[in-house]
C-alpha positions in Angstrom: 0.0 0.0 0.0 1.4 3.7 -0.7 0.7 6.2 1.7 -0.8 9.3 0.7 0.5 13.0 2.9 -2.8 12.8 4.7 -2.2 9.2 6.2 0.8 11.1 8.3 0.7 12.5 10.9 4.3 15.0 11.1 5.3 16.4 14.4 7.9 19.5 13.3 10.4 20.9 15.6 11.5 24.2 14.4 15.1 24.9 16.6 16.3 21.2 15.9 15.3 21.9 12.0 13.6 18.5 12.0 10.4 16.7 11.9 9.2 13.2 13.5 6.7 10.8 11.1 4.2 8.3 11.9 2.3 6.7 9.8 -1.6 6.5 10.4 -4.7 4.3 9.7 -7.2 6.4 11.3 -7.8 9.1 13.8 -9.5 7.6 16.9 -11.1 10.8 18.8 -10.5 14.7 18.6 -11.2 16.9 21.7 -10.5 20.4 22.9 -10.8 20.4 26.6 -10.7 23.4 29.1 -7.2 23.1 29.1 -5.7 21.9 25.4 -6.3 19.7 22.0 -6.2 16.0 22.6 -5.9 13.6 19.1 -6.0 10.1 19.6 -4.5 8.3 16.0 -3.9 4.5 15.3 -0.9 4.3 13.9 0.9 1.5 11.2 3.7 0.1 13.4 3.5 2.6 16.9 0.1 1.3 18.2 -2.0 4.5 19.1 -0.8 8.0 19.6 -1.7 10.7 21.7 -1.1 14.4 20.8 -1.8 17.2 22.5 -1.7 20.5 21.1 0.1 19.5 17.7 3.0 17.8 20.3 3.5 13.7 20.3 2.8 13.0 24.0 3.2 9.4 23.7 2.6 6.2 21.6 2.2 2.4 22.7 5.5 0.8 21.2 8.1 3.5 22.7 6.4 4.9 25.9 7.9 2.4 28.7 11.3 3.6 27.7 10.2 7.5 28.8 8.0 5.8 31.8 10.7 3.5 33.3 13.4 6.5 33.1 10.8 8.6 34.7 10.6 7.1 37.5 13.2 3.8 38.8 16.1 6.3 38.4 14.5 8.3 40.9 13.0 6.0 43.5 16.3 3.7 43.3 18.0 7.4 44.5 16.1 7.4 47.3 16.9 5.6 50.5 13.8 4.7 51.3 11.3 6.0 48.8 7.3 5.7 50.4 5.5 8.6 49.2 5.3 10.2 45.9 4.0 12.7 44.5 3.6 12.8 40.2 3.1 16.2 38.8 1.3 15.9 35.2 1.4 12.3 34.0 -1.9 11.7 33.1 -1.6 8.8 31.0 -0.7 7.2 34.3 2.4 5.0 32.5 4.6 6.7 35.4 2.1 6.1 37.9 2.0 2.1 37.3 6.0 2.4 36.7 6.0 4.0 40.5 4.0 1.3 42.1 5.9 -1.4 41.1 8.5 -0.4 44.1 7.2 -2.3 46.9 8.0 -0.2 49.4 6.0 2.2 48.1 3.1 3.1 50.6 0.9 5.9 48.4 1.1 8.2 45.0 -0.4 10.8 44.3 -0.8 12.1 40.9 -1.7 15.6 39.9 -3.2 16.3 36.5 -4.4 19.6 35.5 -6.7 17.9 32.8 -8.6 14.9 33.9 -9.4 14.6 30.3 -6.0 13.1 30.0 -6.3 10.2 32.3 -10.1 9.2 31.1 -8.7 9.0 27.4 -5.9 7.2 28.7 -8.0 4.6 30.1 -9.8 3.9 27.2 -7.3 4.4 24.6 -4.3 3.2 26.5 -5.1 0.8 29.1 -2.4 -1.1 30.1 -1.0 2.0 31.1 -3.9 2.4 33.1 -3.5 -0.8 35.1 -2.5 0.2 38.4 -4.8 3.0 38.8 -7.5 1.2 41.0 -4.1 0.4 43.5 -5.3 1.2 47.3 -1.8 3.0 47.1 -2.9 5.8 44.0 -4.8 8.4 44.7 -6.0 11.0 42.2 -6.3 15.0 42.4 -7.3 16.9 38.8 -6.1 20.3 39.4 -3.2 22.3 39.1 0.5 21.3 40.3 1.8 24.3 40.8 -0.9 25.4 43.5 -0.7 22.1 44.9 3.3 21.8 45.5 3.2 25.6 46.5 0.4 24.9 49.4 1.5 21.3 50.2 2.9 20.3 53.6 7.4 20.7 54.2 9.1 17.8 54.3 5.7 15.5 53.1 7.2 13.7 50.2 9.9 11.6 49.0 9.8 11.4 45.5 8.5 14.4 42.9 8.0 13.7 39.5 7.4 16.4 36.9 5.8 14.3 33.8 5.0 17.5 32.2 4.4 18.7 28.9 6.9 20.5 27.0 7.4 24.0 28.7 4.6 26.1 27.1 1.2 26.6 27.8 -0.2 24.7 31.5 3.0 23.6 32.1 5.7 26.0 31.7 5.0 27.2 35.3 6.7 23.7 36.2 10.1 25.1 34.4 10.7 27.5 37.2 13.0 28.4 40.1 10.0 29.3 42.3 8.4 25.9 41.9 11.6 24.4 42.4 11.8 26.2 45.5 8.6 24.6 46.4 9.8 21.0 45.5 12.5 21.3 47.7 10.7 22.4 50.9 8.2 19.8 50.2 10.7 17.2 50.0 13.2 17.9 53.0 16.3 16.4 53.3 16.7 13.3 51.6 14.0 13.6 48.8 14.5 13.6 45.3 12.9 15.4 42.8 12.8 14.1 38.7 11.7 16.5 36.0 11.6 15.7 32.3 13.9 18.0 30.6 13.4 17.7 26.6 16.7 17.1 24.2 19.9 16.7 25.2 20.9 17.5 21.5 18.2 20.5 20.6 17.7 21.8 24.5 20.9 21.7 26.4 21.0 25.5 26.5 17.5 26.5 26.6 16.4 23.8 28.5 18.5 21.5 30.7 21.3 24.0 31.8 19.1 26.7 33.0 16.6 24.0 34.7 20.2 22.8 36.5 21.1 26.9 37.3 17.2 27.2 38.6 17.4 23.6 41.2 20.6 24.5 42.2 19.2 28.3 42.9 15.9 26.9 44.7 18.6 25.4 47.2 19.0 21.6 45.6 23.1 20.6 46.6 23.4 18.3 43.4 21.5 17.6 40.1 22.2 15.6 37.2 20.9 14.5 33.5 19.7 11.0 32.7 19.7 10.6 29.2 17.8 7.9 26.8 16.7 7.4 23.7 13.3 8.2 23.1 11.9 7.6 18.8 9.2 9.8 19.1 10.2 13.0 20.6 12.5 15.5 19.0 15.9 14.1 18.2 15.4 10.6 19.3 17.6 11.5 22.3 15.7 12.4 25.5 16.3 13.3 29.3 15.0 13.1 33.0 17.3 15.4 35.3 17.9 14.6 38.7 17.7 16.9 41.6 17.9 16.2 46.1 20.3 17.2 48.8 22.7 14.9 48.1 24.7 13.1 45.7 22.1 11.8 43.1 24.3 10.1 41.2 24.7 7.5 43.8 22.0 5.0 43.6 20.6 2.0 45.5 22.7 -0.3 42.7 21.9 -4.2 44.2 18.9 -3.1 45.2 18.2 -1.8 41.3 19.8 -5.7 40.6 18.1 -7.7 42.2 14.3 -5.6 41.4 11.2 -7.3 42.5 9.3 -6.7 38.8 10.1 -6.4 35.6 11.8 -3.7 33.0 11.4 -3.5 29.5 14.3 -0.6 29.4 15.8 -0.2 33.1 18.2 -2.0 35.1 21.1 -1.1 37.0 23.8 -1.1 34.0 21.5 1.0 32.3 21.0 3.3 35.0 24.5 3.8 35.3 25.3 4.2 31.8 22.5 6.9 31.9 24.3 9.5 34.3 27.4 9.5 31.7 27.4 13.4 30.6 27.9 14.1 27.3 31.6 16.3 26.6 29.5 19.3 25.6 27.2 19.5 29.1 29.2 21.5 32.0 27.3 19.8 34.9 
């Protein structure tokens, strides 16, 4: 079968000079929300897409590698990770990611547009499958308000699965939320934002999100970096941030995992906090 244009859909990025393809048997649902456009697509070879706004937000075949980064990196940084918190994230792949830790004891997730996470459930439901766990609980409003007004020293883990930073979420980007984060978190929390290209963003993005943490009164932060197919570049990154050396990690514990990976393990978690010669953290 040839493909016509119309059974694309093209994602361009204008700084990295460069646009991401899939291609598309039919769209699935269209919906403008309070908040932003949500397109649901099947796709030829990805399973379905979401988009919001114009912007991939995820696809079935390549989301557990953003998913698992998301969130083992983190919780196997933590001593003794019990209570997180997940900014964003409606499609609820971190969410099930997070309870696979055991020792987790409760999760909140905080999603500006529940519309997200009901779309998610019907359009993407094994990413869905932890969300009646007694341990998840669910609050649709916004994250910013909710870090900014939240308890100090409540919360091991934060997790920023936000959008790119425009529109709801470019509050998240921010030295005063980071600010926020770090009282909410005390001493031996550990906060994990997604931070966009390591190849297009490093200057707009990563190092002033490393300037702004460190500001907020973080003593260390560092950039995971993966590969990611459908988000700009094909090269993505989760960056680090707590009171103390977040490179170290819990490393037998990360071995010996009670659950399965498709992406993470401990080699790969190591491999991931290799900077590249061009970054100056």
């Amino acid at each position: 079968m040839t493909l016509k244009d119309s059974d694309w859909f093209s994602e361009p990025c204008k700084e990295g000079g460069s646009a991401f393809s899939l291609a598309i048997q039919e769209k699935l649902h269209d919906e403008q929300t309070d908040y932003q456009r949500i397109e649901i697509y099947s796709t030829t070879r990805f399973g379905n897409l979401m988009v919001i706004d114009g912007f991939v937000m995820l696809t079935s075949r390549d989301n557990f590698l953003y998913h698992e980064m998301m969130s083992h990196p983190a919780l196997f940084s933590h001593p003794d990770p019990r209570r997180a918190v997940i900014i964003g994230g409606g499609d609820c792949g971190t969410l099930r990611e997070v309870l696979k830790h055991p020792g987790v004891e409760h999760v909140l997730q905080v999603e500006i547009d529940e519309r997200v996470t009901r779309l998610s459930e019907r359009f993407f439901p094994e990413l869905c499958a932890s969300n009646t766990d007694p341990r998840a609980e669910f609050y649709f409003g916004d994250g910013i308000r909710w870090m900014k007004e939240a308890a100090a020293g409540s919360v091991d883990i934060i997790i920023v699965d936000s959008t790119d930073p425009i529109g709801p979420a470019e509050g998240l980007f921010t030295e005063a939320f980071y600010r926020d984060c770090h009282r909410v978190l005390g001493d031996t929390g550990v906060l994990v934002q997604q931070s966009e290209s390591p190849l297009y963003h490093y200057d707009s993005i990563i190092q002033p999100m490393h300037d702004a943490m460190r500001a907020a009164g973080f003593a260390d932060s560092v950039s995971l970096m993966f590969p990611q197919p459908c988000y700009p570049s094909g090269w993505w990154s989760a960056t680090l941030a707590g009171n103390r050396d977040v490179r170290r990690f819990r490393e037998q514990d990360a071995q010996q995992k009670p659950f399965t990976t498709r992406y993470y393990n401990a080699a790969i978690h190591q491999g991931a906090l290799a900077q590249p010669e061009f970054f100056s953290k």
